[in-house]
N, C-alpha and C positions, 0 to 999 in steps of 0.2 A: 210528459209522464212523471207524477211525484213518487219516489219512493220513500217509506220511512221504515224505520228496524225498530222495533220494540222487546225491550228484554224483560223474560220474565223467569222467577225462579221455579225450577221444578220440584214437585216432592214427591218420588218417587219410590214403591216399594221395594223391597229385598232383592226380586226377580227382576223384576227392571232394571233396577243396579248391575244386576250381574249381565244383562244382556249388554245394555249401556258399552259395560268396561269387558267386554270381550268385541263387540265393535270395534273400542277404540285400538284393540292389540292386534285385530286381524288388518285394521286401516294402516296401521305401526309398522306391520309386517308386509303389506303391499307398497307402501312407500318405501323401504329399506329396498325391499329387493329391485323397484324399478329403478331407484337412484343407484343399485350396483350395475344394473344392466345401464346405465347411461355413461356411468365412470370406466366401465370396461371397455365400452366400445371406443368412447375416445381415447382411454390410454394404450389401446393398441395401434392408436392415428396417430401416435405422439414420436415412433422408433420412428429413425432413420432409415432408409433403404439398405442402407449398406454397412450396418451396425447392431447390436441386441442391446437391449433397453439393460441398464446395472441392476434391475430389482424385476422379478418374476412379473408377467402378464399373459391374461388369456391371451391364446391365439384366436382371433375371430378372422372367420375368410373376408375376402375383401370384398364381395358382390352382398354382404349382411349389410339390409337396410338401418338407416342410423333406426334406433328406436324412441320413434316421436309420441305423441298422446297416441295417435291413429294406430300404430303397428299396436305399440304396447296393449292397446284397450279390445285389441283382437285378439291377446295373447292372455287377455284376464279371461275371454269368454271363453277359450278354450281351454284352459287350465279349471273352471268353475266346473267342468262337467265333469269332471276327476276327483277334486279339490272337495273333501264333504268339509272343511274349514271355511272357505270360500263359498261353499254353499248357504255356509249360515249366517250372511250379513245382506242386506239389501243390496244387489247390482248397481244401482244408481251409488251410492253411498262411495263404493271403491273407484266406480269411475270419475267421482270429482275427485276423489283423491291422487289419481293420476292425473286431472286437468291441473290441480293445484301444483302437483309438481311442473309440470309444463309452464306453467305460468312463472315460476320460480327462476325457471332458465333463462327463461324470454327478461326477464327483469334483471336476471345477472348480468344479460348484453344490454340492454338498452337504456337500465338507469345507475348501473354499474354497482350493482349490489355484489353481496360473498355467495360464495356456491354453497348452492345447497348440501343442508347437514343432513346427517343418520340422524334417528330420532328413536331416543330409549323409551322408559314406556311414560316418565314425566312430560314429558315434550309433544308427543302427541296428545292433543289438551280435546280436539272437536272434532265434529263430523258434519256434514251436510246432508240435509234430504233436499234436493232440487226441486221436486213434485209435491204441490199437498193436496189433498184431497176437499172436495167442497163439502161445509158445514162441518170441519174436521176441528171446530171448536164449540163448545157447548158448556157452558156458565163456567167454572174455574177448571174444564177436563180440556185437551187438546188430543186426536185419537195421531198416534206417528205408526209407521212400521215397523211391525216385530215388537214394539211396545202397548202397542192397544190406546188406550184411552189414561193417560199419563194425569195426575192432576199438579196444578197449580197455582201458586199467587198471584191474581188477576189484582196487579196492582195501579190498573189504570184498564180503560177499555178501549177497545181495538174499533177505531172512527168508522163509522156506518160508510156505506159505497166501496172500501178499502177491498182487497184481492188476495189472499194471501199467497204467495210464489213458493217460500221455501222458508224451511225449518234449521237453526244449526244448533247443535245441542254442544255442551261449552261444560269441560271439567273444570271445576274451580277447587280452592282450600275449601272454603266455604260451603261447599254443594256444588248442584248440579242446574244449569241455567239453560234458556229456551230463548232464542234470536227469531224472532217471526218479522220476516220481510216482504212487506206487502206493495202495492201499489196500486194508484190511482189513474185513471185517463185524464189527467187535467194539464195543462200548461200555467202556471202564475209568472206574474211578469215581475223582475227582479223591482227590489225596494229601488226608488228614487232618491235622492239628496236632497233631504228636506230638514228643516226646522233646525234647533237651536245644535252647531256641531263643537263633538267633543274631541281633542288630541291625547292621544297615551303613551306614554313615553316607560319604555318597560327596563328594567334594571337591578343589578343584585344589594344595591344598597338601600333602597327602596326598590319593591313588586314593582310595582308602579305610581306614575305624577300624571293626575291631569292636568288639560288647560284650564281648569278652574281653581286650580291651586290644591288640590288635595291629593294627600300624601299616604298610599297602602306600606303596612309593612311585609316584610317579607316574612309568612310564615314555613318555621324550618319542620317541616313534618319528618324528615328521616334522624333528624338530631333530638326530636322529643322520645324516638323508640329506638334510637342507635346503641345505646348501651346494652339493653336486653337483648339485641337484636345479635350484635358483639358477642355476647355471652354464647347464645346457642349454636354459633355459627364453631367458638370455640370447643363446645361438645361436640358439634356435628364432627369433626375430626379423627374423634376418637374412637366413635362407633367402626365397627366394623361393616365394611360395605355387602348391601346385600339381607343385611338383618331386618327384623322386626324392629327392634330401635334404631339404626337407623332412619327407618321408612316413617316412622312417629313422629323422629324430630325434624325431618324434613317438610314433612306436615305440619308440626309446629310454624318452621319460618316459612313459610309458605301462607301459613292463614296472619302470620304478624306481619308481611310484605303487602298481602293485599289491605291488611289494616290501615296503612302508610299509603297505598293507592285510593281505597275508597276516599279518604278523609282527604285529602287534596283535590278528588275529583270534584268530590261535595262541594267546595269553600272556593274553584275555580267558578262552577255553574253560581253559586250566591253571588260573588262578585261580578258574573258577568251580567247577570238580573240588576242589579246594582246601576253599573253602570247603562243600562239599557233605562232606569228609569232615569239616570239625569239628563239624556240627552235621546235626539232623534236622527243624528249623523254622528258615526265616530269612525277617527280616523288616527291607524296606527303606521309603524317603520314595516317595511320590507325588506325583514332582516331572515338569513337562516339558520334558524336556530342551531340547525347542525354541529356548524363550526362553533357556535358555543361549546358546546358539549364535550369538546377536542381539548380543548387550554388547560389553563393551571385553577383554573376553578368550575372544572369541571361537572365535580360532584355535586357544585351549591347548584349549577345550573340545570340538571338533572331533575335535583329535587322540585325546583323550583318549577319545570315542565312549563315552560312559556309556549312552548307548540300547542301542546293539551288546550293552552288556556285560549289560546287565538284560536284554535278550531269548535273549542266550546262556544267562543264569543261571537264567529260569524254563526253557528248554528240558533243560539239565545235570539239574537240579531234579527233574522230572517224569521222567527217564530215571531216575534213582536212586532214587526215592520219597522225595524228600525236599520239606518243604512250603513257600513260598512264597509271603507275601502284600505286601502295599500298606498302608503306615500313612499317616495324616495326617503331615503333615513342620511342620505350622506352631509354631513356638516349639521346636524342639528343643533348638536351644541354649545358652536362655535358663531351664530349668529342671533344677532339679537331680535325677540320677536315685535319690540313698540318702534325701534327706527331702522329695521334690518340692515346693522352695521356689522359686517365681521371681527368679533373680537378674538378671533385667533385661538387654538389648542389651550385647553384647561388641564391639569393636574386633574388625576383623580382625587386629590383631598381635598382640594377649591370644589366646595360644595353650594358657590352661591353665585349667582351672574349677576356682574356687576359693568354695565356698558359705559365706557370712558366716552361713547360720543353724545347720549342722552340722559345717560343719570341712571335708568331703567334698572332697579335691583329687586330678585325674586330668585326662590331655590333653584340649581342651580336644572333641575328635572324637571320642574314646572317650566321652566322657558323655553326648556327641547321639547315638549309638549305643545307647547303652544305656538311653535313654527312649525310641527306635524300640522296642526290643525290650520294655520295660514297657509299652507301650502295645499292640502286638503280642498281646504273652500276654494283658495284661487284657483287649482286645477277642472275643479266637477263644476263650479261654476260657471266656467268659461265652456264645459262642454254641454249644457243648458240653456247655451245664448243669453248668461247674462252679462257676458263682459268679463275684463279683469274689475280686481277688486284696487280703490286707492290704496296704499297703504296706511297713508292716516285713520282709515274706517276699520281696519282692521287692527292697529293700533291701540283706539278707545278700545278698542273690545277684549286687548290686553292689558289695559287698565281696570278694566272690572263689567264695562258693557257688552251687550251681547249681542252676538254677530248677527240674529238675525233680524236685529230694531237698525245698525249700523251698514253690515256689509250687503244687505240685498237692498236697500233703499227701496221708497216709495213706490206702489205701484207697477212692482214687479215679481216675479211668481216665488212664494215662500216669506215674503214681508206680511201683506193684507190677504190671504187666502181669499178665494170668492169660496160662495156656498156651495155652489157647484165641485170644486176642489176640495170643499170638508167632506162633502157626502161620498165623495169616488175612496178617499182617505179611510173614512169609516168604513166601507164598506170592504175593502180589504182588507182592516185590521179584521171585520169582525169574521170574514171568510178564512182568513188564518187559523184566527185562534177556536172560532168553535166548530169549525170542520176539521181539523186536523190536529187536537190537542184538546187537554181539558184541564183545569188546573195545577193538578199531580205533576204532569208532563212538563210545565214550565218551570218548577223546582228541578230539575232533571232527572 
């Protein structure tokens, strides 16, 4: 089953708007209240037997089931028939909005995330429609519930065969946006490891080093709008909470944040096109970014969103047919890639690797790149059945030759292609790209 999500902006009239944003206060106000009915119940599980708790809680009897999706979404259906508030949002609409909470829980135990927040009326940003209706699109109109016939920028068109599932409508600074999540019956088979492979070696002194020896810089996008940004965060202080000015300027940094988001997003998907057309295997570290995020350069590596950029990169990747894996990261840049000799922990200002057993000298990112990518080829190779690779062959190709005249050798699969292997080739690339994307789409 493929799915793919397509975003489109909404232009919505006055009356829309207001249905829109009384949605999202009635969905605001069923999440608050189901999140107190879950906090109450456990912090009545929380006293002692034989003690009262220091600070007030309900009393709840002890035979009250905990309140899970199931009770809760029994307790929406019965509260709606009362509720003329409740009446006037789509039932499906609030019930995802209790699955989501549900899901939130579930995620708090099992990948060890924070507990679910209250949500003022900023915070709660979307809503879901789960169901959409057939032929519920019609040149730039899409028809939703309780909105009718909505129009929009059809700024790419929604691939013939495709299903559409479900609608999520998304507040932004900017406007008002439309998530159409469609799907296909089809199974594609993951890219193979094929053709000439590239290493990237990712970092905050350089973006990134390939194994071909080229060097991105790091562009600082929260430091080109940090001053103004500074400035208004400094007004927003003074306003009094609750105001009209307030609610302005918060809109202000709100539309100059996602300014700072758009324009990073943009220049990660260029780059990642980029690098898709030098190469037709690329192979990065298996790092978590997370724990970047944690340190003393925190905020560089924030900015910098190297998560964003790796998950743009495998998506770019897989639209182009082109291969992408995860290598081991540990020691990269302690060994050498032309005679893999361990030359031992480098200074962060030792910017240049210089090997005392073979001479071999290059930046110091290009050469942790280029044992990403030795390590790359020797791995997916070997599960190919072609073997290890010598290292001498993969060597020249650290010298400036290319691994795949060197490290696949004559007469094995990825050196001399037969015709039969161009045509299966083609013939996937072209089922990708014009069944399931069109120009527009591969800009992102």
């Amino acid at each position: 089953m493929l799915t793919l999500t397509y975003e489109y902006k909404l232009i919505p009239d006055k009356q829309q708007i207001e249905v829109i944003e009384h949605t999202l206060n009635v969905c605001r106000s069923v999440w608050n209240y189901a999140l107190r009915e879950r906090k109450d119940w456990l912090a009545s599980r929380k006293s002692p037997v034989n003690a009262c708790s220091l600070i007030q809680e309900y009393i709840i009897p002890s035979d009250t089931l905990y309140p899970n999706y199931h009770n809760q979404a029994k307790s929406l259906t019965e509260a709606k028939k009362t509720n003329e508030i409740l009446k006037s949002v789509n039932a499906q609409v609030l019930q995802q909005v209790l699955r989501t909470l549900d899901r939130a829980f579930a995620d708090m135990q099992s990948k060890k995330l924070g507990f679910p927040r209250f949500k003022n009326k900023y915070r709660m940003r979307s809503y879901v429609y789960p169901q959409m209706l057939k032929d519920c699109v019609k040149g730039n109109q899409i028809k939703l519930p309780q909105l009718e016939w909505v129009k929009f920028r059809k700024s790419r068109e929604i691939p013939d065969g495709f299903e559409l599932k479900q609608a999520r409508i998304v507040r932004r600074a900017s406007g008002y946006f439309v998530m159409l999540s469609m799907q296909l019956d089809v199974n594609i088979p993951d890219v193979p490891f094929h053709g000439h492979p590239l290493g990237i070696d990712l970092g905050l002194d350089k973006f990134l080093a390939t194994s071909d020896g080229e060097l991105v810089e790091r562009p600082r996008f929260l430091n080109q709008l940090h001053r103004k940004l500074k400035l208004l965060q400094r007004r927003l202080r003074n306003k009094q909470k609750g105001s009209n000015n307030r609610h302005k300027l918060n809109q202000k940094i709100a539309r100059l944040h996602q300014r700072i988001s758009d324009t990073r997003k943009d220049w990660h998907f260029k780059l990642a096109h980029r690098l898709c057309n030098q190469s037709q295997s690329i192979f990065i570290e298996d790092i978590d970014f997370r724990a970047w995020g944690r340190g003393m350069l925190s905020k560089h590596c924030l900015d910098a969103a190297f998560g964003q950029f790796v998950t743009i990169l495998k998506w770019v990747a897989w639209k182009r047919d082109v291969f992408v894996a995860e290598v081991n990261k540990n020691y990269t840049s302690q060994i050498c890639p032309n005679c893999g000799f361990h030359t031992g922990k480098k200074l962060l200002s030792e910017r240049e690797h210089n090997c005392p057993e073979c001479g071999y000298k290059t930046h110091r990112d290009v050469a942790a790149a280029q044992v990403i990518r030795n390590r790359g080829v020797e791995e997916y190779a070997m599960q190919r059945g072609l073997g290890g690779f010598p290292h001498e062959r993969l060597h020249q190709d650290a010298l400036g030759h290319s691994v795949s005249e060197n490290a696949c050798g004559d007469g094995l699969t990825g050196a001399l292609p037969s015709q039969e292997s161009v045509k299966q080739e083609l013939l996937s690339v072209s089922l990708r790209i014009s069944r399931y994307s069109d120009d527009r789409s591969l800009t992102g």
